[in-house]
N, C-alpha and C positions, 0 to 999 in steps of 0.2 A: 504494500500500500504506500502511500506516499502523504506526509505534511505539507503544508502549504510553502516550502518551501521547493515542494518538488525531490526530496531526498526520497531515495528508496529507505521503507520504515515498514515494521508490520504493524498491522490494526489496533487499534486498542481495544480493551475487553467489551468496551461499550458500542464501538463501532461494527456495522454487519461487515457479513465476509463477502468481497468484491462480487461473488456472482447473484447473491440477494438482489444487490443495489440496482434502482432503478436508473436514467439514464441522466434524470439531473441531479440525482446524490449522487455518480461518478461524476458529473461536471463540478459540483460542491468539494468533492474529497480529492480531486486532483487538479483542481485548480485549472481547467482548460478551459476552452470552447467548443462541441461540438460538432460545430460548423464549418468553424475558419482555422480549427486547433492553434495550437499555441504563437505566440509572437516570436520572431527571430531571435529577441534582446531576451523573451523570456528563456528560450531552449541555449540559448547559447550560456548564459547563467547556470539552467542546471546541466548543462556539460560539464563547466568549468568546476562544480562545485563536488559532483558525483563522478566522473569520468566517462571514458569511452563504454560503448556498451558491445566487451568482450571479453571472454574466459582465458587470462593470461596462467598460464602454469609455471609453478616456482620451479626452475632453472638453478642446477647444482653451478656453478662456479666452475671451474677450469682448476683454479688453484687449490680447492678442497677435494676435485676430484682426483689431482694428482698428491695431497697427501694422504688420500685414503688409501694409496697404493705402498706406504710405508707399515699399513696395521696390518703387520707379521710377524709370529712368534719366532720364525727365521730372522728374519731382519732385526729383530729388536739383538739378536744376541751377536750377529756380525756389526750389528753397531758399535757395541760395547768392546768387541772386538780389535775393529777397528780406534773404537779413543784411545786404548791400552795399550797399542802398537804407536800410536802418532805420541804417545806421553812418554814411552819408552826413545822415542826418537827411532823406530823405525820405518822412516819414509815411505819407504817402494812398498812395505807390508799394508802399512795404513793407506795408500791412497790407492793400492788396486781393490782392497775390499771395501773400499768407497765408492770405485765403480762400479765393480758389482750389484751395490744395492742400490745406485742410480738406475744401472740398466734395468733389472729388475721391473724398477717402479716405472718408468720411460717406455717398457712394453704394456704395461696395464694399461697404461692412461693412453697411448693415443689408440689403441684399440677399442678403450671407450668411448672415445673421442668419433673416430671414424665411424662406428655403430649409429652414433646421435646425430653425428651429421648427415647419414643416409635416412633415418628417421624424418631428419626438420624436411625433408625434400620432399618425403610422401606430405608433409601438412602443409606445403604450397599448394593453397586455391584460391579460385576466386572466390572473393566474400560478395556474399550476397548486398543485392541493393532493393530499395522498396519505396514505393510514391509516400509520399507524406505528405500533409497538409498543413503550411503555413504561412502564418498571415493571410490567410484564406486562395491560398495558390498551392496546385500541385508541385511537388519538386519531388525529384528522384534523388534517396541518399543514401550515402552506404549506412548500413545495419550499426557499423560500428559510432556512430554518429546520433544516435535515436536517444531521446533520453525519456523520463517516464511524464505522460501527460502528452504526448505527440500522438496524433490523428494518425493512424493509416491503414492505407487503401490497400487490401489483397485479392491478388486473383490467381484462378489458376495456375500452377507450374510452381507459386512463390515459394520462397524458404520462410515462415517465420519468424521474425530477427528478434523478437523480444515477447513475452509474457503481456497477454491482452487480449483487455477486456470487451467481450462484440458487442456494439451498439446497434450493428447493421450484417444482417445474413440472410444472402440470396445463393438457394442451394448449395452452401457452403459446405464442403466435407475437406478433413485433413487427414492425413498418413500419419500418427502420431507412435509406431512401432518401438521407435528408438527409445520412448520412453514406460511402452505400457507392453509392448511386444505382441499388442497384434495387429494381423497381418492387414485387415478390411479398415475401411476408412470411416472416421466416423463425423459423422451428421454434425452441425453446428445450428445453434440459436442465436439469439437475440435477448428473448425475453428474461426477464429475473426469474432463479431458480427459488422458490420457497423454501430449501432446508439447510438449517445451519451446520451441519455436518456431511460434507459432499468429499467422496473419493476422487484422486483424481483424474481418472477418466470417466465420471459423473460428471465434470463441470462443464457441460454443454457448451454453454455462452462462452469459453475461453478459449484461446490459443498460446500454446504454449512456443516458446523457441526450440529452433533447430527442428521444427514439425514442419511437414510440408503439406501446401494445399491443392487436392487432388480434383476439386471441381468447384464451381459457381466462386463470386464475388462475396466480403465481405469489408466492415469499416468497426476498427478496433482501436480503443486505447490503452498505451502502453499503460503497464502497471507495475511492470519489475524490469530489471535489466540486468546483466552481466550475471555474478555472483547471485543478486537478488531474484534471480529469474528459477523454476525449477529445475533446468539441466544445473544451472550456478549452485543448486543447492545440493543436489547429488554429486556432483566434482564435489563441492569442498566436503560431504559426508565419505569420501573417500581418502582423505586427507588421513581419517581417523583411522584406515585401516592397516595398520605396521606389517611392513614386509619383513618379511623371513628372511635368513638365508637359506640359500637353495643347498638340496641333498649333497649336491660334490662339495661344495664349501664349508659346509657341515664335518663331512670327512676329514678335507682337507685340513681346518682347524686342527680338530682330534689328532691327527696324525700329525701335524707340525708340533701342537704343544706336547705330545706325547714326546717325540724327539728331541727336543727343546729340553724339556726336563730331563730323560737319561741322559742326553750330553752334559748338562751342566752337573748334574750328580756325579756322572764320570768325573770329569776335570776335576771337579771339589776333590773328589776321593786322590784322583791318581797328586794334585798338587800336596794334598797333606802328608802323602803317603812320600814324595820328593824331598818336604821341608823334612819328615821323621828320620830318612835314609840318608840327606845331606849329600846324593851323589851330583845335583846341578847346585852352581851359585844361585840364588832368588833371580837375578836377572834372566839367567838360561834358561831355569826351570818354568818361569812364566811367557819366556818364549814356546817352550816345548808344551805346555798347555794350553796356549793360542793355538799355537802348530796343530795338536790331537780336535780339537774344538773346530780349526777351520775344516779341517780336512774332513771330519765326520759328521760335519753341518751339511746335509743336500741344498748352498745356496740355488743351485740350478732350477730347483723347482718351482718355485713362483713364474719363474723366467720361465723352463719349459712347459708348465701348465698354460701359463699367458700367451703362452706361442701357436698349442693345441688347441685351445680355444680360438684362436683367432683366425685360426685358418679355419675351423670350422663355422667361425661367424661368415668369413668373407664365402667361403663354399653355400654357406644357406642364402648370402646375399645373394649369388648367383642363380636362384633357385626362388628367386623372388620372396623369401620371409628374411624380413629387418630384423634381428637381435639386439635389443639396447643394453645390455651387459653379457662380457663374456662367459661367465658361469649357468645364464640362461640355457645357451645351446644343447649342455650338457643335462639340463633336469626335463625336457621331454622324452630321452631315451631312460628315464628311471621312472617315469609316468605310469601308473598302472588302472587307471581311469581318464579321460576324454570328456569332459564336461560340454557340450556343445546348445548354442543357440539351434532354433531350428529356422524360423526366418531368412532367408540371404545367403545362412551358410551348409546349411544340410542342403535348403531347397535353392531356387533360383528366385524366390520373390520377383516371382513371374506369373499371374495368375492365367491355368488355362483352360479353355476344355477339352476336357478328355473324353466325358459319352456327352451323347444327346438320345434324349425318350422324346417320339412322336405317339401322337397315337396308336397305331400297327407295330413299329418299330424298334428296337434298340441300337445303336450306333456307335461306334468308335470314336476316335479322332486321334491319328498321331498326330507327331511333332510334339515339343518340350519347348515352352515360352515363347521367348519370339527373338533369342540373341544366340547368337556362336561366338566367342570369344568378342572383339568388339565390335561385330556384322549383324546388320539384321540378316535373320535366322525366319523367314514365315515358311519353311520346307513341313508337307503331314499332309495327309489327306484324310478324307473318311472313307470308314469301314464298314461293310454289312459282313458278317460272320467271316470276318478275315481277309476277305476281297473288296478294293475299289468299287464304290459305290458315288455316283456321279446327285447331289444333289437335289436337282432339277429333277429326276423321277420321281423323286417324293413333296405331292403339293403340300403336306403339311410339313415336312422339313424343309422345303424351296419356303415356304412363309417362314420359319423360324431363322434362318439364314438373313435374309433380307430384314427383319424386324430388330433381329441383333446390331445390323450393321446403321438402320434408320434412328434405332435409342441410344446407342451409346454416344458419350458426349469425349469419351478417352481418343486421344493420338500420339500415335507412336514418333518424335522427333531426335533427334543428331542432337546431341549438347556437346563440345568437348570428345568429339571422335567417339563417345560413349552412344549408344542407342540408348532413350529412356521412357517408358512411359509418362504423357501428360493429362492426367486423369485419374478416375478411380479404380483402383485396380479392376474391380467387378466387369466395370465397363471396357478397359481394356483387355478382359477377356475376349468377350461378345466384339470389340474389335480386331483382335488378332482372329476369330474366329472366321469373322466374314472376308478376310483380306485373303486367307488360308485356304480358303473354297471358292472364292471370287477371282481373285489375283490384281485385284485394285480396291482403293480407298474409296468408301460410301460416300453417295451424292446425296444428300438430304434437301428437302425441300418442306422445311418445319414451317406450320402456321402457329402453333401454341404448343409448351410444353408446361408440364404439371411438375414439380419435383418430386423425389422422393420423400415421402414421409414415415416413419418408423410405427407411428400411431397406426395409419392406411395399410403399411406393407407393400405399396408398390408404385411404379413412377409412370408418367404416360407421356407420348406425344403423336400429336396431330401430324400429320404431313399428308403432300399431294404427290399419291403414289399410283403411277398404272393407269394415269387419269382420275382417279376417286380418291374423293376426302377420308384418309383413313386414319383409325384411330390405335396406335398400338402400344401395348401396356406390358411390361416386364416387372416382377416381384416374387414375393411369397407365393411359393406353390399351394398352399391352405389358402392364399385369400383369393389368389385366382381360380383356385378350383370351385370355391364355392360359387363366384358370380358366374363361372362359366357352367356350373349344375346348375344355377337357378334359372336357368333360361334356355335349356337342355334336357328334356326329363329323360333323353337316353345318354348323357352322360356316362361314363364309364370310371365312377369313383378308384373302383378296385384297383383297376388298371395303374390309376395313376398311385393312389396310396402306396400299391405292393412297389412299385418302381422309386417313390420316393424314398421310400426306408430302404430299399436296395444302396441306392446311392450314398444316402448319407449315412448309412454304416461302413460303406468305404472312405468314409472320411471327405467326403464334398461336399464342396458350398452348392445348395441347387439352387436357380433363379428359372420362374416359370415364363415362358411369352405368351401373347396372346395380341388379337388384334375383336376390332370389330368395324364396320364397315358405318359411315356417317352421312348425313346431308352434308352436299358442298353450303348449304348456310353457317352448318356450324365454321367459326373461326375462334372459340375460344374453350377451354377445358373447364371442368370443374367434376369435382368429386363422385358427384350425384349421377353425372351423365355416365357414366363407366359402369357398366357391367350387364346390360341390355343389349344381348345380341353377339356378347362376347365369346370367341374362339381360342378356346386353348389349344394351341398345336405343339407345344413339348415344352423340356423341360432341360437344362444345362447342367452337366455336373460337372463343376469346376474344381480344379486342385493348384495348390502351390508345386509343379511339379521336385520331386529330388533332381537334386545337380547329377550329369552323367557319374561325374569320378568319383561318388560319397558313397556309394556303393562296393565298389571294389577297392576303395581307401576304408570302410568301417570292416570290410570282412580280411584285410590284410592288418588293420589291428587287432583286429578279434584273432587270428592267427599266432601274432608274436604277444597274446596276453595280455592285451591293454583293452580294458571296457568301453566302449561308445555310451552316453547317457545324454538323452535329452532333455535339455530346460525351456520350454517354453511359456509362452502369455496365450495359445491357446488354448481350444478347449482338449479334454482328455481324450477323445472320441480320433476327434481330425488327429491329434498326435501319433495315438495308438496307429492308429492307420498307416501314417508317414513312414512311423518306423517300423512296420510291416516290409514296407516297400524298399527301404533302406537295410533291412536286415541285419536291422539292431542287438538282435539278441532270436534265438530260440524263441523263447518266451517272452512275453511284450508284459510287464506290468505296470500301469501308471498308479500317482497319487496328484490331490490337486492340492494346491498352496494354502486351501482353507482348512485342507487334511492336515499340511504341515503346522499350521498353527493352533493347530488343538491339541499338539503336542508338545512337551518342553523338551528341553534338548538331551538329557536323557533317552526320552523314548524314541527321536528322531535319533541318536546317535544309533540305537538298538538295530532298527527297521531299518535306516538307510541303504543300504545293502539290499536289498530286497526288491529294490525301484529302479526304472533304467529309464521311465519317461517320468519328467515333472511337469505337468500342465497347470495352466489357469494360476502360472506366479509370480511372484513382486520381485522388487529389487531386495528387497528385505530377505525372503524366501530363498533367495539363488545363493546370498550370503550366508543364513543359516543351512542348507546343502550343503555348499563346499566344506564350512566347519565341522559340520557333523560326517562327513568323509573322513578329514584328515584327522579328527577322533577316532577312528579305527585304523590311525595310520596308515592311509593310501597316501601316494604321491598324486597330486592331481593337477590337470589344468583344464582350464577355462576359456574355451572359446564363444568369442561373442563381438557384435558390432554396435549395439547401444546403450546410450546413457542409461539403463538400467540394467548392466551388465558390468558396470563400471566396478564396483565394490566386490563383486563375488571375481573380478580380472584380478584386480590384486592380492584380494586373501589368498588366491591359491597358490600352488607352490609356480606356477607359470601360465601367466594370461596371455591368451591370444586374441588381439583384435586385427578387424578386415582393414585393409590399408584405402580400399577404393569408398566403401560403402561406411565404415564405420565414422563413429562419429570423434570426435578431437577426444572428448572426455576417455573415450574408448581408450582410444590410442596411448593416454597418457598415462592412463593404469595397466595398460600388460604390459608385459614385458618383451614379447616377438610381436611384428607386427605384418600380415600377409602380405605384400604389397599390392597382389591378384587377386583377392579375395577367395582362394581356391582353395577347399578342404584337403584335396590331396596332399598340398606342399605340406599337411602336419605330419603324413607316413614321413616321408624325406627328413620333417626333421628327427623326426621317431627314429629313425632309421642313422641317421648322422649322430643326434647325440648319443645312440649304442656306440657307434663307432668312435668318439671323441672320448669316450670314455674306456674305452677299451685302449685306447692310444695312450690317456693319462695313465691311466694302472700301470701298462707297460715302460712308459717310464720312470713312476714310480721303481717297479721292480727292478728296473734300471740304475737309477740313481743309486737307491738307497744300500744294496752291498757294495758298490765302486763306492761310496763316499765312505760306509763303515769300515772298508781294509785301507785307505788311506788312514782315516783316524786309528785303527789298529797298529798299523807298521810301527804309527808314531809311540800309542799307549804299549806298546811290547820293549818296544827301545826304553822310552823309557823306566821300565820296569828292570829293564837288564841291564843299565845303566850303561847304554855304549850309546855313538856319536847315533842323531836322528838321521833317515836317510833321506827325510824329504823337508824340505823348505817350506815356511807359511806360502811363501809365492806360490812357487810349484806346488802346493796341492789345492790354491784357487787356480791357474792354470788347467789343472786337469777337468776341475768341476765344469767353470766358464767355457773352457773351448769345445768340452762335452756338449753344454747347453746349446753354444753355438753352431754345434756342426753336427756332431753322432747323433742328439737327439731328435737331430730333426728328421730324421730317417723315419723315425714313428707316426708323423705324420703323413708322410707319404704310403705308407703301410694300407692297403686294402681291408675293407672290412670283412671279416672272417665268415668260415660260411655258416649259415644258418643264426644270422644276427637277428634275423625278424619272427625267428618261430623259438628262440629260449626262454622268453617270459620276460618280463621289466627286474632289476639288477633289486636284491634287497638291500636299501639304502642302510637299514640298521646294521646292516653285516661287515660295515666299512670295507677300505680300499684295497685290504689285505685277507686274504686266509689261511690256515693254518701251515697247505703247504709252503703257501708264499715267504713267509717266517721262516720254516725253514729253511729254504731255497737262499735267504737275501743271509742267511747265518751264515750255510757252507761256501759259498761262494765269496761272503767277507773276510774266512777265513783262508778261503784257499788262494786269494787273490794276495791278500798281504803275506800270508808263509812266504810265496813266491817271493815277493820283492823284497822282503828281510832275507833271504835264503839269498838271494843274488849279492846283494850290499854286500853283509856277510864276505861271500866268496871273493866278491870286487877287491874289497880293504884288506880284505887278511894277502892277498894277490900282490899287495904293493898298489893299487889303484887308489888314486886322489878320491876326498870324499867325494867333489865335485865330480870325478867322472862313474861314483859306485853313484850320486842322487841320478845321474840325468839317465843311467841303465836302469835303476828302479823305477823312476819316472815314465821311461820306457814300457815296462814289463806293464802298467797300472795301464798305461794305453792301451796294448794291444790285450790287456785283459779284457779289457772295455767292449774295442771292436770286434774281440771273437765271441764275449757273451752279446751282443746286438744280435749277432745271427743267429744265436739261440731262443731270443726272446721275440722273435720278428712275428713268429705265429705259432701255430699249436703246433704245427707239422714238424717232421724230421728234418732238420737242415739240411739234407740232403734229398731234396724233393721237387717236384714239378711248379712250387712255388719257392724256388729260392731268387728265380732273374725276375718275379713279378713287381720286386720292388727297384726298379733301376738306380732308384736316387740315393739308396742305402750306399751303392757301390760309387758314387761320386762324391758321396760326403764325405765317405771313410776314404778317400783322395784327398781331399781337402784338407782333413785332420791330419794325415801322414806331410801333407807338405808344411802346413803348419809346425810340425814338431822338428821337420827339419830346418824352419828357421830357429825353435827355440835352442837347439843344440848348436847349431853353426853360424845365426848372424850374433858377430861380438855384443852387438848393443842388447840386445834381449840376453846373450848369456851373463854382463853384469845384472839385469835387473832380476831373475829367477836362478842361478847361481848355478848354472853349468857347464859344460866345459863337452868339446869335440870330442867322440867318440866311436873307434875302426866299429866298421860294419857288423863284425859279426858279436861285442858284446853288445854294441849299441841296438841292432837290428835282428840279429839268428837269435839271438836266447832269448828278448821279449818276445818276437814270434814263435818261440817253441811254446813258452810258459802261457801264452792267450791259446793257443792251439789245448796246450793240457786242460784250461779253461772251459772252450768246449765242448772236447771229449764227457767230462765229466759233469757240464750241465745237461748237455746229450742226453745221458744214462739217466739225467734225474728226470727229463720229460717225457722220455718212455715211460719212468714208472709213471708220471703224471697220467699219462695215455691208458695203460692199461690198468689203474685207478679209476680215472673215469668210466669208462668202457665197464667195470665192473661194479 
């Protein structure tokens, strides 16, 4: 509501609620005219005073987003690392594990970075513009410009732009889905509603923003804007609802603080244990404690997880779905429920027909809407029992054809390369209908039309057809059946009853036609003259058809173990039906939203599980769904395109909204966003974050025994109180150029077979199991014997320490490279997938040239402290000892294999 200052303000207890009020208590309580609407000086006032009227979203910062790439239990202890080495005075130690944790953080961020900027590109459009009345002149302005107390004129096609109240409705109906989710449009007034407690799609006389107007003219005054509007008020009710962290980051955590704590508990222990033995001075010994610490710190991991993710953002960009964080990608392949809209995204919010009942008859109709990708699509014809059936043979289906095409007021127009319908859906049925058997657009030749009214049941118009003044009337099959028995006494009730309930238990909307034949005197309509002499010739059954791909996208999830669940605003019946046709489930059980709230959450947590269609629900309802899912610990997400979709997009563990159709609010609470509006691309991501997370595990498994035998060499040395064989440098060295080059080999790694038929991954079971543990034990240990057992041999030899680190250094790389090809896939390394990954064999080029700069250019041998070494201790015995590496991971993935297998 508004004060006379024109501020947006609610009512006070004393004052009625906006659609009571008559139309000069709205001229009273918002201070206008409703003639001339407001004065320029006035609106320009409350512009300045109230702002623009637009739903701005709070926008994270650049600089908060890149320190949020520092909150890591890793990074927190390479920090401390790092001070203690720069306070020690040693330079080169302190400032490469500096970069490190630069780098690190310098991948996160602009990978979030580029996500959000492909984002801002889908929410480039044009913004709606709308006539308004001021100073008692029309002007055209944009939406963002309206403030509360502005007159304006809607028609046809419009968007909207602000909450308002109708003073003036000439067959007025809007498309209000986005907010209430359903599909048919509904009727507008004028007149005051008499009750003080009105739902809000009860409020007739209103129009809300971001609704769109699907037929006839009205004249409205603003009464809310921006935030103060209903969609304004649903955004900011999602403000309240706290994002999770998703299931890998979940892990993630666990497993960093989990190593985080046994490393530092090591050190504590192995330093005291130093100070008690007195075999290093304090200064060495707290070098050789950074030393065990660096070494056995996985830094690579943030960096290589931010790297796996990010190639799997940029892969799903390719593939048309936006991920606005990189962790997202990965929690629809953990997903083991599909929360979906049905509206837009199951179906094509396209309404068609599909049979037609004549009298004698029953009928087909192919074809599915009226679009191909962005092409008009009018390809179908009708059927008589499976065969071509030409119209024109049948006079009472030749009149229902033409009657379709004479009443409806909907057309099919280009906006933006988009095809859209301009009109009410109903009617652009019965238009695509007639254009589809016709192959052109209806010539009408109207003298009076009647509106539809919801009281009557059905709408009428005059026209001059065939040469005769004809009268033809489309509605409710109950109300036209009965004018058309009363004037009929061989009517054939039966007929039509048993075919109406045929139909709309397949879930269709049925609209009846009819015509009746007039004096060319008559030229004008009215209620009374309708039903004397009136011909019922059939009957429409219309559906929202399914999208072609939601079909073989719901049964390729049903497949790999993920649920399809539908949430709709319509009724249970139409739902039920849908997903029949969708093949939702086996078994089809709905409940409807008044069901759910006769329950408290409790009993909804119990029964939830039981349900796969929700009909007839709120925004409220979809939000208590989701909750009472992830109460049974499902992983879920939520697909959906409107502002009542908004709240249950973010509670879940991953929202999906439509990039073309959805609405901003949408957009800004999920977290992927389709760019094509196409159900399938969620298999793909279904499918991609199995495999992104299959990649991370694997380098997990990777990292973590190559980082623990670096930290081992060091905690063994030290224990045995001889010289350490490896440098802080060189074993961030090993980690970093790991990150940089060998890991990335995981990446390129094919998804394994049978990733879509395993089930969704159990998030509780984290990253690791038990053989894993084992696996990352003997391989830590085998990896570091080796390169203590070489040192060892080097130094007792006569070898410079410098030339036993940079052979152990050595040994740790190719232990590295020859477990990579153990860990590459489930298979024997020795198999018909070993050359499927090309890229493994040029990165581990890269890494080998690499290491011969570290050994042989001078300037790198001062900063990582080694020294030129002949080929065969430098190069034969670390490729023996990665070789005996193999062999003996080998042997453990057999047993892996035939472990599983039994």
């Amino acid at each position: 509501m508004s004060d006379y200052s024109g501020k947006n303000t609610k009512p006070s207890p004393r004052s009625l609620p906006v659609w009571q009020q008559t139309t000069s208590q709205l001229k009273a309580t918002y201070k206008t005219d409703v003639e001339v609407g407001l004065t320029s000086e006035e609106a320009k006032r409350r512009f300045e005073k109230n702002g623009p009227n637009e739903l701005l979203a709070k926008k994270q910062s650049n600089f908060i987003r890149f320190i949020k790439q520092f909150n890591n239990s890793i990074i927190y202890i390479l920090a401390v690392a790092a001070i203690v080495t720069l306070l020690m005075h040693h330079y080169s130690d302190s400032i490469v594990i500096g970069l490190v944790i630069i780098a690190n953080a310098l991948i996160g961020y602009f990978q979030e970075v580029q996500a959000d900027n492909a984002l801002t590109k889908i929410r480039e459009m044009l913004l709606s513009e709308n006539y308004v009345f001021r100073d008692g002149e029309k002007h055209q302005l944009p939406a963002r410009e309206l403030v509360v107390g502005d007159l304006v004129n809607l028609e046809a096609g419009d968007a909207v732009p602000a909450d308002l109240r109708l003073i003036s409705a000439d067959n007025f109906k809007v498309q209000e889905s986005i907010l209430t989710g359903e599909t048919g449009s509904v009727n507008k007034i004028e007149e005051p509603i008499d009750q003080a407690d009105l739902a809000l799609a009860d409020r007739q006389n209103m129009a809300f923003a971001s609704t769109a107007v699907t037929s006839g003219s009205a004249l409205g005054i603003v009464i809310a804007t921006a935030t103060d509007s209903e969609i304004g008020h649903i955004q900011q009710s999602v403000v309240n609802v706290k994002e999770k962290p998703t299931p890998l980051m979940q892990n993630l955590n666990s497993l960093g603080i989990g190593l985080s704590i046994g490393i530092v508990v090591a050190a504590i222990l192995l330093f005291g244990l130093g100070m008690w033995t007195h075999v290093y001075s304090l200064p060495a010994l707290l070098i050789a404690v950074i030393t065990m610490v660096v070494g056995s710190m996985p830094e690579g991991l943030p960096a290589s997880t931010s790297v796996v993710l990010s190639m799997g953002v940029k892969k799903m960009t390719t593939q048309h779905a936006i991920v606005k964080t990189l962790p997202a990608v990965e929690t629809l392949g953990a997903v083991d429920i599909v929360n979906t809209d049905k509206t837009g995204t199951l179906t094509k919010n396209e309404m068609t027909v599909t049979q037609v009942i004549t009298g004698d008859h029953h009928y087909d109709v192919t074809g599915v809407g009226f679009t191909q990708g962005d092409q008009l699509d009018l390809t179908g014809e009708l059927q008589y029992h499976g065969k071509p059936f030409a119209y024109q043979d049948d006079p009472g289906l030749n009149w229902l054809v033409n009657i379709s095409g004479q009443t409806t007021d909907a057309a099919l127009i280009e906006e933006n390369g988009q095809w859209q319908l301009n009109g009410e859906p109903t009617d652009g049925a019965l238009t695509v209908l007639y254009q589809k058997l016709t192959g052109h657009t209806p010539e009408v030749d109207e003298i009076d039309s009647l509106p539809f009214d919801s009281a009557f049941g059905f709408s009428a118009r005059l026209v001059r057809f065939n040469g005769e003044h004809i009268l033809m009337v489309k509605g409710s099959p109950a109300t036209l059946g009965k004018m058309a028995a009363a004037g009929n006494p061989d009517f054939d009730d039966s007929h039509w009853e048993r075919n109406l309930t045929r139909l709309a238990n397949d879930g269709l909307r049925v609209v009846a036609l009819g015509y009746q034949r007039v004096p060319e005197t008559m030229t004008t309509i009215t209620r009374e003259q309708i039903g004397a002499g009136l011909q019922l010739v059939g009957m429409v059954g219309i559906m929202d058809p399914p999208r072609e791909e939601t079909v073989s996208s719901i049964k390729e999830l049903r497949q790999a173990g993920v649920k399809v669940k539908m949430i709709t605003g319509d009724h249970p019946d139409t739902a039920g039906a849908i997903a029949k046709r969708l093949g939702l489930d086996d078994q089809i059980s709905a409940i409807t939203g008044p069901e759910i709230n006769e329950m408290n959450d409790d009993q909804l947590k119990n029964c939830i599980d039981n349900y796969n269609v929700f009909a007839r629900t709120t925004p409220a309802d979809k939000l208590r769904i989701v909750n009472a899912q992830q109460a049974n610990g499902h992983v879920v997400s939520m697909t959906g395109d409107g502002v009542n979709d908004a709240a249950a997009l973010k509670q879940a563990n991953i929202g999906v909204s439509m990039g073309i159709k959805g609405t901003e609010v949408a957009k800004e609470a999920a977290n992927m966003v389709l760019a094509n509006d196409d159900f399938a691309t969620i298999v793909k991501a279904v499918r991609e974050g199995r495999h992104v997370f299959d990649n991370i595990r694997k380098t997990i498994r990777f990292l973590l025994p190559t980082s623990f035998a670096e930290g081992l060499i060091v905690m063994i040395s030290i224990l045995m109180g001889q010289e350490l064989p490896l440098f802080p440098t060189q074993l961030l060295w090993i980690n970093m150029v790991s990150a940089l080059t060998i890991q990335f080999a995981f990446i390129f790694e094919p998804p394994e077979d049978g990733i879509m038929t395993r089930g969704p991954r159990n998030v509780k079971a984290g990253l690791l199991n038990r053989l894993d543990i084992i696996e990352i034990a003997y391989v830590s240990v085998l990896i570091a014997g080796l390169g203590i057992i070489a040192f060892d041999f080097a130094t007792r030899a006569g070898m410079s320490v410098a030339l036993g680190s940079t052979m152990t250094l050595n040994i740790v790389i190719f232990g590295k490279i020859f477990y990579l090809f153990n860990l590459r896939n489930a298979h024997p390394v020795i198999s018909k997938h070993f050359f499927e990954n090309k890229m493994a064999f040029i990165i581990v080029g890269i890494l080998l040239l690499l290491q011969v700069g570290i050994i042989y250019l001078p300037f790198m041998q001062s900063i990582f402290h080694t020294a030129p070494i002949n080929f065969f201790y430098g190069w034969v015995i670390p490729a023996i000892a990665g070789f005996i590496v193999l062999v003996i991971t080998e042997i453990g993935k057999l047993w892996r294999i035939k472990h599983a297998a039994a």
